[in-house]
Phi, psi and omega in degrees: 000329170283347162289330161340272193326314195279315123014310161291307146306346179245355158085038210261161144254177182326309171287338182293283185322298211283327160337283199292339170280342197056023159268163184273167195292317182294318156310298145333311137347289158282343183276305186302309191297001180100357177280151213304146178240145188297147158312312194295290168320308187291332175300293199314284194352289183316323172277291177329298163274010174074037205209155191269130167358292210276340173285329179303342204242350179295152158307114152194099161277349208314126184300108175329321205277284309196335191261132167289162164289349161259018167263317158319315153316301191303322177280316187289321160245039163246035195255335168311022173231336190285143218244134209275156151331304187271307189304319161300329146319301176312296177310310167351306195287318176332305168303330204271307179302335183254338184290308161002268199304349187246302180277005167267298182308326182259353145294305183297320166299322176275347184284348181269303178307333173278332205246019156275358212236333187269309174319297177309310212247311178174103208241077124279276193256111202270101184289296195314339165326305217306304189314306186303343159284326165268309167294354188285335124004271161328330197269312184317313212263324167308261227301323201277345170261303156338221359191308183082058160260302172254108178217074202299312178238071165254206200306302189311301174318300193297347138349280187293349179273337169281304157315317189297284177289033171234004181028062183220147187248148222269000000 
């Protein structure tokens, strides 16, 4: 995710960053998506934004309690790459809207695939109604949590079911 950021702060799109790095856009990709990165990869990264291996590979999130003091030092002018409470909220949501949007996109293709399979076989009685109607149930209930219109069990609830069973008044 820190390579996101530092990508973003700079106004780069993905293709742009693999041009100037010489990785490929997909390699890049999995690295935004949190997956373990090649030495080989992190270096080019590292040279590119003008930054060290190692801010390239921290967490962050990083525990206060668990760092010495030139890891602290080392994080206070580094800090500008380190990604906030709301920014990882916004992405949070961001992800919750494209998963949305992927599960819109793989309903309309298969319910369209069904009632092309009910047409073909016996367009007397049209079944594919049934499916399309239950899941679409599901893409309704998605869009209304993705979107945060209806979000009976987001954060705030899981708050309050925790203070509760803490026996702490809110």
């Amino acid at each position: 995710m820190i390579v996101r950021k530092l990508r973003l702060q700079r106004g780069w799109s993905q293709e742009h960053l693999s041009q100037i790095s010489g990785l490929s856009v997909r390699t890049i990709q999995r690295i935004e998506r949190g997956h373990k990165a090649g030495l080989e990869s992190l270096k080019s990264l590292a040279a590119v934004f003008e930054v060290q291996v190692t801010d390239l590979q921290q967490e962050p999130d990083m525990n206060d309690m668990n760092r010495n003091d030139s890891d602290i030092k080392h994080a206070e002018m580094h800090s500008d790459i380190s990604i906030s409470d709301e920014e990882s909220k916004v992405l949070a949501q961001v992800r919750e809207i494209k998963g949305f949007y992927s599960h819109l996109v793989t309903y309309v293709l298969v319910i369209s695939m069904l009632f092309v399979i009910n047409f073909i076989t016996d367009a007397s009685y049209i079944w594919a109604w049934w499916p399309a109607m239950g899941w679409g149930i599901g893409i309704v209930s998605h869009a209304l949590s993705a979107f945060e219109i209806m979000n009976f069990f987001g954060a705030d609830w899981e708050k309050k079911q925790v203070e509760k069973r803490l026996g702490r008044k809110l």
